[in-house]
C-alpha positions in Angstrom: -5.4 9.1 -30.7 -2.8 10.7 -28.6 0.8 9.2 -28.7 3.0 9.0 -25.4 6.4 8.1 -26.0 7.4 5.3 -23.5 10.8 7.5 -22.5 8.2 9.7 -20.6 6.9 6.5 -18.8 10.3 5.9 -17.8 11.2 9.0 -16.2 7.7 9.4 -14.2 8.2 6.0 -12.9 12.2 7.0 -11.7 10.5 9.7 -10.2 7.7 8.6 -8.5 10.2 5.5 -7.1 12.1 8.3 -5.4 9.3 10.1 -4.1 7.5 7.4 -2.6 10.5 6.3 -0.7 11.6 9.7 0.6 8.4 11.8 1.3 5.7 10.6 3.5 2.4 11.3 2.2 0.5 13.7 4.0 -2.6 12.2 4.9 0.1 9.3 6.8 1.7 12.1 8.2 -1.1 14.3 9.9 -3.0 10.9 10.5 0.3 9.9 13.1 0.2 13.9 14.1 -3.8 13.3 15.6 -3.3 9.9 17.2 -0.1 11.4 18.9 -2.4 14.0 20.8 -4.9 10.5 21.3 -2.5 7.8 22.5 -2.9 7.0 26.1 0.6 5.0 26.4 3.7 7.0 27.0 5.6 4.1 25.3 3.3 4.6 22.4 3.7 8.7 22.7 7.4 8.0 21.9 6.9 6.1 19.3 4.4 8.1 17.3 7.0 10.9 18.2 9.8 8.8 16.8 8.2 8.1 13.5 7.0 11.8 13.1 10.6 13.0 13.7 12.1 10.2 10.9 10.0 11.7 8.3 11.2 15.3 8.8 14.5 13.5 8.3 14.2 11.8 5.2 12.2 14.8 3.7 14.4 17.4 4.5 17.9 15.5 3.5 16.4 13.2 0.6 17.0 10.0 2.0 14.6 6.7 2.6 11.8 7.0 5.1 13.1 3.2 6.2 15.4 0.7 4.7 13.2 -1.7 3.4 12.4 0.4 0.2 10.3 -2.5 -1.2 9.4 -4.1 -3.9 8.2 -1.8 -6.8 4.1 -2.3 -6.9 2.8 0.0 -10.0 -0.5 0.8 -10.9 -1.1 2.0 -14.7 -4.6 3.4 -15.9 -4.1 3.6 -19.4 -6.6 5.8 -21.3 -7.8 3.5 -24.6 -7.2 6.9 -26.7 -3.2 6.3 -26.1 -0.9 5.0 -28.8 2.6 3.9 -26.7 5.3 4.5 -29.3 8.9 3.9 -28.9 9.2 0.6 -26.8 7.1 -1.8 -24.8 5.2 -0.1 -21.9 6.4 -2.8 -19.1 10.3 -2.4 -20.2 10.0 1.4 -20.1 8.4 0.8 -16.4 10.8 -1.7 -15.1 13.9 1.0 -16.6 12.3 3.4 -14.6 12.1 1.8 -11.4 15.9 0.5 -12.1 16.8 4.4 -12.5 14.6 5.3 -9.6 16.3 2.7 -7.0 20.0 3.6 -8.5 19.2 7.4 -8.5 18.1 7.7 -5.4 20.4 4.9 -3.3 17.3 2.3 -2.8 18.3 -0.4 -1.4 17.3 -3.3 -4.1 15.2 -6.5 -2.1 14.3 -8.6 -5.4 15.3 -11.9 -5.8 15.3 -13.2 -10.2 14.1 -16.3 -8.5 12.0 -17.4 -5.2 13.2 -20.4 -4.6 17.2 -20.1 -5.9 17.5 -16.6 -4.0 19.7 -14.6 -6.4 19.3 -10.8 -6.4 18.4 -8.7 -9.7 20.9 -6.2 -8.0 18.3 -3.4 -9.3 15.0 -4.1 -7.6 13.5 -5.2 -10.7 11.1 -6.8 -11.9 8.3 -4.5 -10.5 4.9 -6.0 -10.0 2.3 -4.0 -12.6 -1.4 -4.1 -12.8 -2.9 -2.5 -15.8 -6.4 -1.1 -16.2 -7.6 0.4 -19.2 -10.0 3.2 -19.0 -11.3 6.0 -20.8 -9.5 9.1 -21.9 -6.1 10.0 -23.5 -3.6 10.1 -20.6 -2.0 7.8 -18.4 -2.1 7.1 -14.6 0.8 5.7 -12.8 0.8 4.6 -9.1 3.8 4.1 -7.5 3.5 1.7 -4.7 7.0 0.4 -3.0 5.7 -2.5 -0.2 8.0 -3.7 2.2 8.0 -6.9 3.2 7.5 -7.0 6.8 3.9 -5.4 6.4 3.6 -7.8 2.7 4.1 -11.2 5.3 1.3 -10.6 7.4 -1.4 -10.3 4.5 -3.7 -13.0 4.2 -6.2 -14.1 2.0 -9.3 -16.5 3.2 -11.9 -17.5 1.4 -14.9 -17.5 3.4 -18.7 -19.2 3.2 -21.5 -16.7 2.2 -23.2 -17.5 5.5 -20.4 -16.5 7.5 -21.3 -12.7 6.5 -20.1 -9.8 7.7 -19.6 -11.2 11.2 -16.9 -13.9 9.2 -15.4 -11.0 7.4 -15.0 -8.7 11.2 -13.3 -11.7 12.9 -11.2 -12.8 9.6 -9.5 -9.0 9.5 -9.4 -8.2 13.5 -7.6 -11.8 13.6 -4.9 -10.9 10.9 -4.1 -7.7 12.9 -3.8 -9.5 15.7 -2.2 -12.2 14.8 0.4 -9.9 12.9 1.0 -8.0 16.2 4.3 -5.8 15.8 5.6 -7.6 12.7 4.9 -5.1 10.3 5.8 -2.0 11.7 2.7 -0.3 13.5 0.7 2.0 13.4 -0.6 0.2 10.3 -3.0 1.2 7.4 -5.0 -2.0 6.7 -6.5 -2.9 3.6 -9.2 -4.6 2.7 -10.8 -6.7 -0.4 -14.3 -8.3 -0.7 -15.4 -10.2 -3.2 -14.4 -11.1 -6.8 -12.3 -14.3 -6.8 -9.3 -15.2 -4.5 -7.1 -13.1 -6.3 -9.2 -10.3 -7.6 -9.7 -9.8 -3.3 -5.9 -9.6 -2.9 -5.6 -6.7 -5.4 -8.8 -4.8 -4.4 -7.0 -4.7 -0.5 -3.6 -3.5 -1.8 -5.5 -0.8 -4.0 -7.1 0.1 -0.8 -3.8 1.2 0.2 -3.8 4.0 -2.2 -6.9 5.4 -0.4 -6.2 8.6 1.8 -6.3 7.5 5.5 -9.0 9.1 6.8 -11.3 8.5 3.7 -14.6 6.5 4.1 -16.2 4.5 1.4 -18.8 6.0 -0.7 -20.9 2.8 0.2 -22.4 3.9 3.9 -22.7 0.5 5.3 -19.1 -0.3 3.9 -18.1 3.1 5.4 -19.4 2.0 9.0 -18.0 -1.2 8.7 -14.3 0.7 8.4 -15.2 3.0 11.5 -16.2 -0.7 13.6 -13.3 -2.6 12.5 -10.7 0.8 13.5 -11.8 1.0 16.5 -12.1 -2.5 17.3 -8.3 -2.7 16.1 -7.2 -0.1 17.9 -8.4 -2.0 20.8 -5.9 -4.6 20.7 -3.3 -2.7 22.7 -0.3 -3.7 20.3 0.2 0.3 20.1 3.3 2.2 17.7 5.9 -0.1 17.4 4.7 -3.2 19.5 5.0 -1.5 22.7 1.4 -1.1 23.5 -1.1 1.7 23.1 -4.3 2.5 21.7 -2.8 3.4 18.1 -2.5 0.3 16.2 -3.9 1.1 13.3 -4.1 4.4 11.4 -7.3 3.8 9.0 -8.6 0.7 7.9 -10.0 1.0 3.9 -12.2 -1.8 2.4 -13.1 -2.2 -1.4 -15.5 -4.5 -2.6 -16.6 -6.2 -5.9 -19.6 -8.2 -7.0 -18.8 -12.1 -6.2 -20.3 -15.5 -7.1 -23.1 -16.9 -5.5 -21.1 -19.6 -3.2 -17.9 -17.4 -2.2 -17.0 -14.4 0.0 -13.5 -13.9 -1.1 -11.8 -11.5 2.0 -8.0 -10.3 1.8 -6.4 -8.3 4.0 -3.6 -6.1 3.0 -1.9 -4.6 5.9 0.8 -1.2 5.0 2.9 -0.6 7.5 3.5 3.1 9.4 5.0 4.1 6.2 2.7 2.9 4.0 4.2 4.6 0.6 2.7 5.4 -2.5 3.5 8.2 -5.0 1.1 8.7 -8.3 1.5 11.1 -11.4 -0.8 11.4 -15.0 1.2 11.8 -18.1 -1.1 14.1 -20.7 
């Protein structure tokens, strides 16, 4: 049994809350980079070009990629051969993310409650999944989601007989229907199956996938390539103003369902969809 003292939870978190918010991953980053060289609107040229030069900016000066820093999404894979000592694990994550979001001048967007409105003043709570899985160390993604990709999710539960077909027209309609909102080009997630909420979480952990990575299940994998291009048809382009780049990668996770649903939830990111990860040992 391998002991992991929660004040090393704390500090990964504060880091990773930082990073997320100030360096675009890579795979966003070359992703914008190729459709640049592919976008047929000049509009959407500038854009693209826009969004390319804003990340050189908040990389090279240490400051927020946009000012919606989000709120704090974290993933935790705890190996079942770890012993937490020192504290409880989801105070040592919120104290990180507080550090995180003071250290590095994050703006805080969380309101103590939803209806009354009153801000925590340190973008805490943060909203944490835990999954426990073999091994001794610990994995923690960082995912900060703003809020003007978060509005234009949607969850629908849909009839086994509507199929695939149902599924197609249910996430080509959420784009669509989101049109500039949140901040396009857009990485879109997707969940399939499980319950109503177990869909929600499998599309924002698609979010953590690389753009440009294909499901290991073929026919899932095809059904990515279909609905990207049938997105990127739309014509709401980089930032609204039309173009052939609406989306950036489109990622779909599935899990075994009951025998009268198809759960489907779409999770869309926005340009900047951030996420940051690190294993303690």
């Amino acid at each position: 049994m391998k002991e992991i003292h929660v004040d090393r939870i704390t500090e990964c978190v504060e880091k990773l809350c930082i990073d997320a918010n100030y360096y675009l991953n890579p795979d966003i980053y070359n992703s914008m980079k190729t459709f640049l060289n592919a976008e047929n609107s000049e509009n959407g040229k500038t854009v693209l070009d826009i969004l390319i030069k804003n990340a050189d900016i908040a990389r090279n000066e240490g400051i927020a990629i946009c000012q919606d820093t989000g709120m704090a999404v974290v993933f935790l894979e705890v190996g079942q051969d770890v012993h937490i000592v020192g504290g409880n694990l989801y105070d040592a994550v919120n104290e990180g993310v507080r550090r995180g979001y003071r250290k590095g001048y994050l703006r805080a967007s969380v309101v103590k409650h939803p209806l009354k409105r009153v801000n925590t003043g340190d973008n805490t709570p943060a909203v944490i999944y835990t999954e426990i899985v073999d091994g001794d160390k610990i994995r923690i993604d960082v995912a900060p989601k703003g809020f003007g990709s978060e509005n234009m999710s949607a969850v629908k539960m849909l009839k086994p007989s509507d199929g695939i077909d149902g599924v197609r027209d249910f996430v080509i309609k959420t784009v669509s229907d989101a049109g500039p909102n949140p901040c396009p080009p857009v990485i879109v997630g997707v969940g399939i199956g499980g319950t109503m909420e177990k869909a929600a979480l499998l599309s924002k952990k698609a979010l953590l996938r690389p753009v440009g990575s294909s499901s290991a299940d073929p026919d899932i994998a095809e059904l990515e390539r279909e609905l990207l291009c049938s997105i990127n048809r739309l014509g709401i382009g980089p930032g609204g103003l039309g173009g052939n780049t609406t989306a950036l990668g489109v990622n779909i996770e599935v899990y075994p369902t009951h025998i009268a649903g198809l759960p489907v939830a779409v999770n869309i990111g926005c340009h900047a969809t951030r996420h940051a990860s690190a294993i303690i040992e």
